[in-house]
Chimera marker file (.cmm) of the C-alpha trace (Angstrom):
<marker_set name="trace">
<marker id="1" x="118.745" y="80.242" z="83.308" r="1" g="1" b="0" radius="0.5"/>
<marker id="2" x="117.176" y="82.177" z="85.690" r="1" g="1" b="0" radius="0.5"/>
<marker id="3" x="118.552" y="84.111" z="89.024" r="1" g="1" b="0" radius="0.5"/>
<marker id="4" x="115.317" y="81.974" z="90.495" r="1" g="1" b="0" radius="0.5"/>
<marker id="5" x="117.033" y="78.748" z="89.358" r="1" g="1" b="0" radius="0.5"/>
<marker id="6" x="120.204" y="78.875" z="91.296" r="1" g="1" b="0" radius="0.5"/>
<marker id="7" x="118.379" y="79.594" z="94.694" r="1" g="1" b="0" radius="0.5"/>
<marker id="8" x="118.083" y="76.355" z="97.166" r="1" g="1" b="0" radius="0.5"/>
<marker id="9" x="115.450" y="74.661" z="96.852" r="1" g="1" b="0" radius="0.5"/>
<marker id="10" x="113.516" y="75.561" z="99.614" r="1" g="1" b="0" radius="0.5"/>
<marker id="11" x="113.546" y="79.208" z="98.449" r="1" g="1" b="0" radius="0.5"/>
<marker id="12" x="112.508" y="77.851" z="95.198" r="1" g="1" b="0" radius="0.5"/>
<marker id="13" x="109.119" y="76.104" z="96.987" r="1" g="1" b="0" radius="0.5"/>
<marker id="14" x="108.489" y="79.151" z="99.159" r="1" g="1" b="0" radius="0.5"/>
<marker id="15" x="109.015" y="81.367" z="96.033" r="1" g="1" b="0" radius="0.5"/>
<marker id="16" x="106.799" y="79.296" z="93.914" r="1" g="1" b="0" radius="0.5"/>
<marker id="17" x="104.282" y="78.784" z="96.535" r="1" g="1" b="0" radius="0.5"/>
<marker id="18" x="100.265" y="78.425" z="95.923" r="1" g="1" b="0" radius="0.5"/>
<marker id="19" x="100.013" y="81.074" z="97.618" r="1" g="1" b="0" radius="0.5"/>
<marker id="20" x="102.598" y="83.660" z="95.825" r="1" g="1" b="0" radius="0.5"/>
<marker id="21" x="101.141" y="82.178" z="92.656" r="1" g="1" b="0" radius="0.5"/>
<marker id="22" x="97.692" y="82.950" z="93.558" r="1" g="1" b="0" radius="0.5"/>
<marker id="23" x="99.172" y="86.257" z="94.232" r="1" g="1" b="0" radius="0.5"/>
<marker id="24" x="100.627" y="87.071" z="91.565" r="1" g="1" b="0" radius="0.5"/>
<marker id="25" x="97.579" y="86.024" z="89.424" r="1" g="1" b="0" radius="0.5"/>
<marker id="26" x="95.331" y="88.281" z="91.355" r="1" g="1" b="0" radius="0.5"/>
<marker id="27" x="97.522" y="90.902" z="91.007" r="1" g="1" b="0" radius="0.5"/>
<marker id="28" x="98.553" y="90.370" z="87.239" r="1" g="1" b="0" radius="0.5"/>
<marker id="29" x="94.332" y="90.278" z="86.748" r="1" g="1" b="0" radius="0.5"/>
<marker id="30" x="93.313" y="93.476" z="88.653" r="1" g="1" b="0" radius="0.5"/>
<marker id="31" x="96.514" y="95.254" z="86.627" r="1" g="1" b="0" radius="0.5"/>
<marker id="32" x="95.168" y="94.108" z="83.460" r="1" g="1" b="0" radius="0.5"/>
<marker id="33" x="91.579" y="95.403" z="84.443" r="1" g="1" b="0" radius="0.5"/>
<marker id="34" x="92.963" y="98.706" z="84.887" r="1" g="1" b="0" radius="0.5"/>
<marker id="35" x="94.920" y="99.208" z="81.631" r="1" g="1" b="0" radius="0.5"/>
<marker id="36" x="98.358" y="98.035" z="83.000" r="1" g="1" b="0" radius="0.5"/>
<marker id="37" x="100.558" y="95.025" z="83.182" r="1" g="1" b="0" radius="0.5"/>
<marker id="38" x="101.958" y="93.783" z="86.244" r="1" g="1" b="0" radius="0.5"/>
<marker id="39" x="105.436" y="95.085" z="85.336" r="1" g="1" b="0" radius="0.5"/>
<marker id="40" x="103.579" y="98.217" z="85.585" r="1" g="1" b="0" radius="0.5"/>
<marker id="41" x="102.017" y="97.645" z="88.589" r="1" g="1" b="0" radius="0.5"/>
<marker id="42" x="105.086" y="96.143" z="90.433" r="1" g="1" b="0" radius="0.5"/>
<marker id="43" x="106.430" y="99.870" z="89.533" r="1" g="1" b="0" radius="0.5"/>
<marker id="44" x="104.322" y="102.001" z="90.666" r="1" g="1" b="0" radius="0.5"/>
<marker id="45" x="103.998" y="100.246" z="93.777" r="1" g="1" b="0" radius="0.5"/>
<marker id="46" x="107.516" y="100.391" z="94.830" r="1" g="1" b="0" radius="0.5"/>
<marker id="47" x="107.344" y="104.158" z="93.910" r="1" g="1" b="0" radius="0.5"/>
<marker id="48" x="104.099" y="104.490" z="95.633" r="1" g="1" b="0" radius="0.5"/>
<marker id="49" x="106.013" y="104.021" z="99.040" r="1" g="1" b="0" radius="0.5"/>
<marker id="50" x="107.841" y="107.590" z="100.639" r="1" g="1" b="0" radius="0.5"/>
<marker id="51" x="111.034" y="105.866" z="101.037" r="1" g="1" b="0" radius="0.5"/>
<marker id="52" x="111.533" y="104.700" z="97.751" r="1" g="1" b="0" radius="0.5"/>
<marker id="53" x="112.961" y="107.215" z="95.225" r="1" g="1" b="0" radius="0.5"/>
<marker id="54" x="114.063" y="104.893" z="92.015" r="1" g="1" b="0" radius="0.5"/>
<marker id="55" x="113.631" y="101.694" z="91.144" r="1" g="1" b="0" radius="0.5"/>
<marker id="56" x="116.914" y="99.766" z="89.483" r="1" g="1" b="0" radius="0.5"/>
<marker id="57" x="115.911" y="97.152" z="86.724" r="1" g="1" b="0" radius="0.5"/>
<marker id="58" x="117.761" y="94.869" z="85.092" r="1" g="1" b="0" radius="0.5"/>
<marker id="59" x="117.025" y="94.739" z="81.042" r="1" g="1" b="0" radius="0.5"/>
<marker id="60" x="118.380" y="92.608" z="78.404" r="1" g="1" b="0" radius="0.5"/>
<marker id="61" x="116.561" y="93.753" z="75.435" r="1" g="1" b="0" radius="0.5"/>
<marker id="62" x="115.852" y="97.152" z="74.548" r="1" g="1" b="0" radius="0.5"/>
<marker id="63" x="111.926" y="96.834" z="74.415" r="1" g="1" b="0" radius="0.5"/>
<marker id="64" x="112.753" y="95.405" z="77.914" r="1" g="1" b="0" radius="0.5"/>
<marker id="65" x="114.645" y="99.042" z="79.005" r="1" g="1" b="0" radius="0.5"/>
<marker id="66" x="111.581" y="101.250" z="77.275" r="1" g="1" b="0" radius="0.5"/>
<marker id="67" x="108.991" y="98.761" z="78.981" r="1" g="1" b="0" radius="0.5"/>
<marker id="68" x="111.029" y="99.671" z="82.337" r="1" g="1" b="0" radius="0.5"/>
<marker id="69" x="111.127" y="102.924" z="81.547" r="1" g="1" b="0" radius="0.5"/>
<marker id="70" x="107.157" y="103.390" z="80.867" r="1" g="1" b="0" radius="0.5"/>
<marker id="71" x="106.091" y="101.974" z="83.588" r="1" g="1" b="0" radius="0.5"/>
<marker id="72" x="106.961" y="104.603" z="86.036" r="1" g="1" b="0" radius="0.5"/>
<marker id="73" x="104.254" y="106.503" z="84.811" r="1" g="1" b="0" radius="0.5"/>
<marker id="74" x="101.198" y="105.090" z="86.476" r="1" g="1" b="0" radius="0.5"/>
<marker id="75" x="100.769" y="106.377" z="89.945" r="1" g="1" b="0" radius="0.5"/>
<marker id="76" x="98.846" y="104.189" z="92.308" r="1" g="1" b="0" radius="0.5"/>
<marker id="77" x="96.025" y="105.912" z="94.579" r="1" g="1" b="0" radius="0.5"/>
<marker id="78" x="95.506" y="105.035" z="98.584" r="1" g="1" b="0" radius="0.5"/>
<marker id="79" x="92.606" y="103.161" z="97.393" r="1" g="1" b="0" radius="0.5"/>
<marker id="80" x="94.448" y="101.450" z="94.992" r="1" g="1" b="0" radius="0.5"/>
<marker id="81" x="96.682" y="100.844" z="97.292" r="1" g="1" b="0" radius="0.5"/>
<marker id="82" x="94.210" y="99.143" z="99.505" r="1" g="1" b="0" radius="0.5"/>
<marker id="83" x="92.959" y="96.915" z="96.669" r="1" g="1" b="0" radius="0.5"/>
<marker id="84" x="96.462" y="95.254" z="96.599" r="1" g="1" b="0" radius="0.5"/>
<marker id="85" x="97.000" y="95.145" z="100.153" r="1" g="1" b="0" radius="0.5"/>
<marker id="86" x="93.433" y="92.877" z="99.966" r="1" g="1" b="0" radius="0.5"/>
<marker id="87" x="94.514" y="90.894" z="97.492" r="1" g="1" b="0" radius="0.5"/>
<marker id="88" x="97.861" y="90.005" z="98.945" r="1" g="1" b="0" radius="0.5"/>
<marker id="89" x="96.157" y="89.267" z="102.460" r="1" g="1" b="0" radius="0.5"/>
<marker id="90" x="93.116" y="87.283" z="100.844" r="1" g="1" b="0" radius="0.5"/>
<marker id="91" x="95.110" y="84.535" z="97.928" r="1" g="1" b="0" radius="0.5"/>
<marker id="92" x="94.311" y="81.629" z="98.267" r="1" g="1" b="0" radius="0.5"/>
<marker id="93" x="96.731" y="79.124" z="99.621" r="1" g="1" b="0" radius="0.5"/>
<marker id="94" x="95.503" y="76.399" z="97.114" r="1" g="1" b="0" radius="0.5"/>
<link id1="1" id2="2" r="1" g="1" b="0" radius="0.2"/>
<link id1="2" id2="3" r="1" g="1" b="0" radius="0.2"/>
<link id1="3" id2="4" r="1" g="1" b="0" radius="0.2"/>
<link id1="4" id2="5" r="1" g="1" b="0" radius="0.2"/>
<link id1="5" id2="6" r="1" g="1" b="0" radius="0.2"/>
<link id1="6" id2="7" r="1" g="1" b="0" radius="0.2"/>
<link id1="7" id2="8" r="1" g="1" b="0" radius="0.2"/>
<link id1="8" id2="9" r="1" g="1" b="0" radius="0.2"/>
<link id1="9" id2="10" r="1" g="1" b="0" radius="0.2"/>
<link id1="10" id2="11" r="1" g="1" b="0" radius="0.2"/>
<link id1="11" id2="12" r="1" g="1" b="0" radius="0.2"/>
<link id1="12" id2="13" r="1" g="1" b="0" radius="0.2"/>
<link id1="13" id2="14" r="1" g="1" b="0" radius="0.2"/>
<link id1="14" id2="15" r="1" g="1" b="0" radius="0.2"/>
<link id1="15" id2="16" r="1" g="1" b="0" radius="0.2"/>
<link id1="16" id2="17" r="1" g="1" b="0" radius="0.2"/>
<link id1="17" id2="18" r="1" g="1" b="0" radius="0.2"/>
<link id1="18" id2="19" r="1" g="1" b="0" radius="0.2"/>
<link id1="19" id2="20" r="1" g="1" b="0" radius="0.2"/>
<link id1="20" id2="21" r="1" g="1" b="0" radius="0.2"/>
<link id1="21" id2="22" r="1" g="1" b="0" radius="0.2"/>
<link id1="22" id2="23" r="1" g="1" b="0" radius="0.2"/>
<link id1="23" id2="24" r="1" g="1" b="0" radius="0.2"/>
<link id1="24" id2="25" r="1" g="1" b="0" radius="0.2"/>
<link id1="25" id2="26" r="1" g="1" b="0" radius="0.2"/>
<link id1="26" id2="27" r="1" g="1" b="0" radius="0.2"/>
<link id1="27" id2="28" r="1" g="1" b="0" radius="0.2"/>
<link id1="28" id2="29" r="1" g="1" b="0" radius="0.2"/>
<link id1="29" id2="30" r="1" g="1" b="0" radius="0.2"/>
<link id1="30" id2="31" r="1" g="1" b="0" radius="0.2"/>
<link id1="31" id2="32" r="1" g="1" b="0" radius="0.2"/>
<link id1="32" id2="33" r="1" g="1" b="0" radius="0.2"/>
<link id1="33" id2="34" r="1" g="1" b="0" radius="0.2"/>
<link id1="34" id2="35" r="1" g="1" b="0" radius="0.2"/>
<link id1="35" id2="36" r="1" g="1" b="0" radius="0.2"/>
<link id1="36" id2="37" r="1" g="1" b="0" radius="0.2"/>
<link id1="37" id2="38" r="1" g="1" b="0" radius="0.2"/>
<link id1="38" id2="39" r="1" g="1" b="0" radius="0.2"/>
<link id1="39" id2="40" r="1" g="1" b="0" radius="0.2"/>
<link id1="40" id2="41" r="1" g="1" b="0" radius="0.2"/>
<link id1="41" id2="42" r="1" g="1" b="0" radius="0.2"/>
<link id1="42" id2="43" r="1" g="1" b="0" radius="0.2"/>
<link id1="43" id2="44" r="1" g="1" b="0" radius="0.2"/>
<link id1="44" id2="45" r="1" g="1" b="0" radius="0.2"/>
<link id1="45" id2="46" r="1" g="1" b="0" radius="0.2"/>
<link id1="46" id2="47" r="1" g="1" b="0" radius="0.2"/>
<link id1="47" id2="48" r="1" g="1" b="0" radius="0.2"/>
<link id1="48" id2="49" r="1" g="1" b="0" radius="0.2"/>
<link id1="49" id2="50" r="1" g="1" b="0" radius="0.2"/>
<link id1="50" id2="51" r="1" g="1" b="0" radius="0.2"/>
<link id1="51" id2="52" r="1" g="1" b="0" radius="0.2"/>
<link id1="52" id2="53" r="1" g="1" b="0" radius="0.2"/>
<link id1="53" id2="54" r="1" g="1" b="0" radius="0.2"/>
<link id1="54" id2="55" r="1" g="1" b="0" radius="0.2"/>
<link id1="55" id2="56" r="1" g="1" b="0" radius="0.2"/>
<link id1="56" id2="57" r="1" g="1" b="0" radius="0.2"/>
<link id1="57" id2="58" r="1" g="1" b="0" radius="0.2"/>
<link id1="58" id2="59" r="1" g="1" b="0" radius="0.2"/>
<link id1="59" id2="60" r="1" g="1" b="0" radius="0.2"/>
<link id1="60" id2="61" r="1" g="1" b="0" radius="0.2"/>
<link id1="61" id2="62" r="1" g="1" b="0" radius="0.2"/>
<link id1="62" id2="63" r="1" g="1" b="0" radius="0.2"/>
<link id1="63" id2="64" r="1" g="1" b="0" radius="0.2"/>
<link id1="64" id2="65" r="1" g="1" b="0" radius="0.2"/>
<link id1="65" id2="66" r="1" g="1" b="0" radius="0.2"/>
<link id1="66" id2="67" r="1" g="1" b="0" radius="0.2"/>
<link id1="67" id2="68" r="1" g="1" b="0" radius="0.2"/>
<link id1="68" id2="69" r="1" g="1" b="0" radius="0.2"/>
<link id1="69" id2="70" r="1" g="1" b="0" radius="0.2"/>
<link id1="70" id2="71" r="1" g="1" b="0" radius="0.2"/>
<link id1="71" id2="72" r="1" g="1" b="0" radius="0.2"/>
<link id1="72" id2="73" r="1" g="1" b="0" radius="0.2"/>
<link id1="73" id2="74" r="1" g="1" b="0" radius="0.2"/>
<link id1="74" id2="75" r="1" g="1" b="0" radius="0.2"/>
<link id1="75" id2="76" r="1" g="1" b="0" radius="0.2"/>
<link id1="76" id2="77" r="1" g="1" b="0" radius="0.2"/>
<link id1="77" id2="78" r="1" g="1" b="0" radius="0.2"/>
<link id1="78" id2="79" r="1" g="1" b="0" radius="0.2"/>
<link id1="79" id2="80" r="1" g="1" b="0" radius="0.2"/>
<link id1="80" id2="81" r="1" g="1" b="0" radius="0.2"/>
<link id1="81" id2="82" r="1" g="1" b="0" radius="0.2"/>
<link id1="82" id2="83" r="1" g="1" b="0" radius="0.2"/>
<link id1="83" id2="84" r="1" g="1" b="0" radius="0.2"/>
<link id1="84" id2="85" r="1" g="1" b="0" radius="0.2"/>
<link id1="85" id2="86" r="1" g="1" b="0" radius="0.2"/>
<link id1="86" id2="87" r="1" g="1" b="0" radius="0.2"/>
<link id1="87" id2="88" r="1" g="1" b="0" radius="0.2"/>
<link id1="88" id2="89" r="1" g="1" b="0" radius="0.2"/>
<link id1="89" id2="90" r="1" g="1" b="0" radius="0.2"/>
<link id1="90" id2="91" r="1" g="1" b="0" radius="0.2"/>
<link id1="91" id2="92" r="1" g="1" b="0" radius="0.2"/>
<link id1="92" id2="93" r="1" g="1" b="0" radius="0.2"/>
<link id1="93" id2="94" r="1" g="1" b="0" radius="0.2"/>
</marker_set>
């Protein structure tokens, strides 16, 4: 039932990759270590980058919208930003 599902297979492999689940783990841990979820994290990275001035989210329930909402406020330092640039460019591919 997911957008994920109707994508072609081969999106579906790259999307669901060892390596983009290794990700995501490694992020989803070092969020957690700091206090935050990755929903949290995956905000405050897009609004840690100068270009970006909102982020749109889609929300079916309404503890989905305050989650949304909430997790604007954690603003991500350069160094934290070079912690996730690490762990992007060091997961594991298996």
């Amino acid at each position: 039932g997911s957008r994920l599902a109707n994508l072609p297979h081969d999106r579906q492999a790259e999307a669901f990759s060892d390596k983009n689940v290794n990700r995501i783990d490694a992020l989803g841990t070092w969020a957690g270590d700091q206090g935050h979820s990755l929903l949290e994290l995956a905000f405050a990275w897009l609004l840690a980058h100068a270009p970006v001035t909102s982020v749109i989210a889609g929300a079916t329930k309404p503890e989905q919208a305050r989650a949304n909402a909430a997790a604007a406020s954690w603003s991500l330092t350069s160094a934290d930003l070079g912690v996730i640039d690490d762990l992007l460019q060091h997961a594991k591919t298996k």
